[in-house]
N, C-alpha and C positions, 0 to 999 in steps of 0.2 A: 723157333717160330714154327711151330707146327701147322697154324692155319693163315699164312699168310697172304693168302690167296682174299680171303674174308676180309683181312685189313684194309688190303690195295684196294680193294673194289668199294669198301663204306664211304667213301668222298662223293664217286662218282653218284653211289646210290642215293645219297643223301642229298646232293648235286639235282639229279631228275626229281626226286622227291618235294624239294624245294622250289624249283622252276614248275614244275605240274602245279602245286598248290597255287603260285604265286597266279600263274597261267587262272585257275579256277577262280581266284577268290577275284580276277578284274571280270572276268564272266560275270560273275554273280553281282559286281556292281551295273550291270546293262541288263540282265536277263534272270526270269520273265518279264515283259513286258506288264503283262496284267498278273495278281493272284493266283499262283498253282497250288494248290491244295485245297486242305479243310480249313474254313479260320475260323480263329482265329488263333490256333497255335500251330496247327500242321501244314505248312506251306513255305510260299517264297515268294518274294518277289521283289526284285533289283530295288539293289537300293537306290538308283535315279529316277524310275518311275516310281516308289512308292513314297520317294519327294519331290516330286514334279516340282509341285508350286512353288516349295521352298530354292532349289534349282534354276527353274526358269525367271524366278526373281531374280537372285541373285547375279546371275549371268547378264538379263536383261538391263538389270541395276550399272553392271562393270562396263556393260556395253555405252550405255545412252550419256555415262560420266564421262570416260577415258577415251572413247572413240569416235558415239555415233553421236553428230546433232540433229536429231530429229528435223529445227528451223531450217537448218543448213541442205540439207536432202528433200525438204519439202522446197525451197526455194530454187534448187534446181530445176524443178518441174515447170516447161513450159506454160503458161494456164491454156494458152489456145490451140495448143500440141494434145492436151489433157481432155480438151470438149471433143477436138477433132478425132479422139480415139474414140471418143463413148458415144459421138452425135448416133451411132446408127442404134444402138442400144436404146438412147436415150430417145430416139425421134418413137420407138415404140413405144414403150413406156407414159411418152409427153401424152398420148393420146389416150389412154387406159385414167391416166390420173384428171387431166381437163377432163373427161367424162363425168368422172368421180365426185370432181371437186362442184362442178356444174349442177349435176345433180341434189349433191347435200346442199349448196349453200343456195343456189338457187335453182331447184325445182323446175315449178311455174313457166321462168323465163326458157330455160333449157327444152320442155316439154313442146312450148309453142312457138320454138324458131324455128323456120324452114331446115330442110336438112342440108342445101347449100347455105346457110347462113353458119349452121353449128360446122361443115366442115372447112368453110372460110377462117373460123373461130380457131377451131382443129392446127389450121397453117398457120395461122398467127403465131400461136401459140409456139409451134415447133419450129418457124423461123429465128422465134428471141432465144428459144433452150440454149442456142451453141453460146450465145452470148451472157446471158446467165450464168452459166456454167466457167466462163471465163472469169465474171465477176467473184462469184463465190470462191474460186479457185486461186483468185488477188488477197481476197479478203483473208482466208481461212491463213494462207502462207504469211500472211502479217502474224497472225494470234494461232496459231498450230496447236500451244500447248494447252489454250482455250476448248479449241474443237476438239482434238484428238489426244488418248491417253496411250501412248505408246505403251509404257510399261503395261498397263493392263489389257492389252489384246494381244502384246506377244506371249503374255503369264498364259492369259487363257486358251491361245490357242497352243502354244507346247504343252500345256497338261491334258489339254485333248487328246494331241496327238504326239504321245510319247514314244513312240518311234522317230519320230524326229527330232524330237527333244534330245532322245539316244545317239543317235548320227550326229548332231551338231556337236555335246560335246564330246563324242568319237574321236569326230574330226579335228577339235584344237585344241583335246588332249594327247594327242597320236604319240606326240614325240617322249611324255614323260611317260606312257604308260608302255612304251614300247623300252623304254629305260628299267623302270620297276619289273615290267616280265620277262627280261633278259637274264640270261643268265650270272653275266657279269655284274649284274645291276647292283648287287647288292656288295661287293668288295668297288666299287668307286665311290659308296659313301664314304 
C-alpha cells in the first residue's frame, strides 16, 4: 500500500464533498429571491420563489383543510372589540366618505345646508359607524367564506412577498431539512 494515505482520507473527502453539495443544493431551493442573471437561460432563481404560486397554494390549501378554519378564527373575533379597535380609524374616514357620498348622490341638498346642519349630519353619521361596523362584523362571521377568500389573499400576498413565503416554509421545514443537510443524513435512510 503505497499511497495509503490517499485511501484513508477519500471518505472523509467525499464526506465534505457530499454535505457542501447537499448544504448548496437546499440554498438554491430558497435563494435568489428574484432572477440573477440573463434570461432566460443564464440565471437562477430559487426554486420556491420561482414557484411562489404554485407553493403558497399548496401550503395554503394543507393549512385552511387540516388545521385552520377560517369560520372558526373569524368567530373568535369579538365584533364590538373589532369596531372598538378601528372606531378612531374609522371616525376619520366616516367623514371623507358622508362627504363624498353627499355630494355624488345628493348635491343640491349637500350644497344648501347650513354648515351646522351638514356637521350635525357629520356626527350622526360617526355615532352609528361603531355600531355598523359591529353589525357587519355579525354578519360577515355567519357567511366568512361568502365575503372573504382566504386561499386567495394569502396566494397573493406570499407571491408578492416571497421572502416570506421563504421564512414561513423555513420555519416548518427546519427539522427535515436540517436532517437532509446533515451529515448523517443520508445513512439513516
Amino acid at each position: 500500500m503505497q499511497h495509503w494515505q490517499v485511501y484513508a482520507t477519500m471518505p472523509f473527502v467525499a464526506a465534505l464533498i457530499g454535505y457542501v453539495t447537499k448544504r448548496v443544493a437546499i440554498e438554491m431551493m430558497f435563494r435568489p429571491v428574484e432572477f440573477a442573471g440573463i434570461r432566460p437561460v443564464f440565471g437562477w432563481q430559487g426554486v420556491l420563489p420561482a414557484n411562489a404560486e404554485r407553493m403558497a397554494s399548496t401550503a395554503t390549501e394543507m393549512l385552511t383543510t387540516n388545521l385552520v378554519d377560517p369560520k372558526e378564527i373569524f368567530a373568535r373575533l369579538d365584533p364590538a372589540q373589532v369596531a372598538k379597535e378601528i372606531e378612531q380609524p374609522l371616525l376619520r374616514v366616516v367623514e371623507d366618505v358622508t362627504r363624498e357620498v353627499m355630494e355624488t348622490y345628493q348635491p343640491r341638498l349637500w350644497e344648501v345646508l347650513p354648515a351646522t346642519a351638514q356637521q350635525l349630519l357629520l356626527k350622526r353619521v360617526q355615532a352609528e359607524a361603531p355600531r355598523a361596523i359591529t353589525k357587519i362584523m355579525r354578519e360577515i362571521s355567519e357567511n366568512i367564506e361568502d365575503v372573504l377568500d382566504l386561499k386567495h389573499m394569502v396566494v397573493t400576498n406570499l407571491v408578492r412577498d416571497k421572502a416570506l413565503l421563504n421564512r414561513l416554509i423555513r420555519d416548518i421545514s427546519r427539522p427535515e431539512m436540517r436532517f437532509i443537510g446533515s451529515p448523517i443524513g443520508w445513512r439513516s435512510r
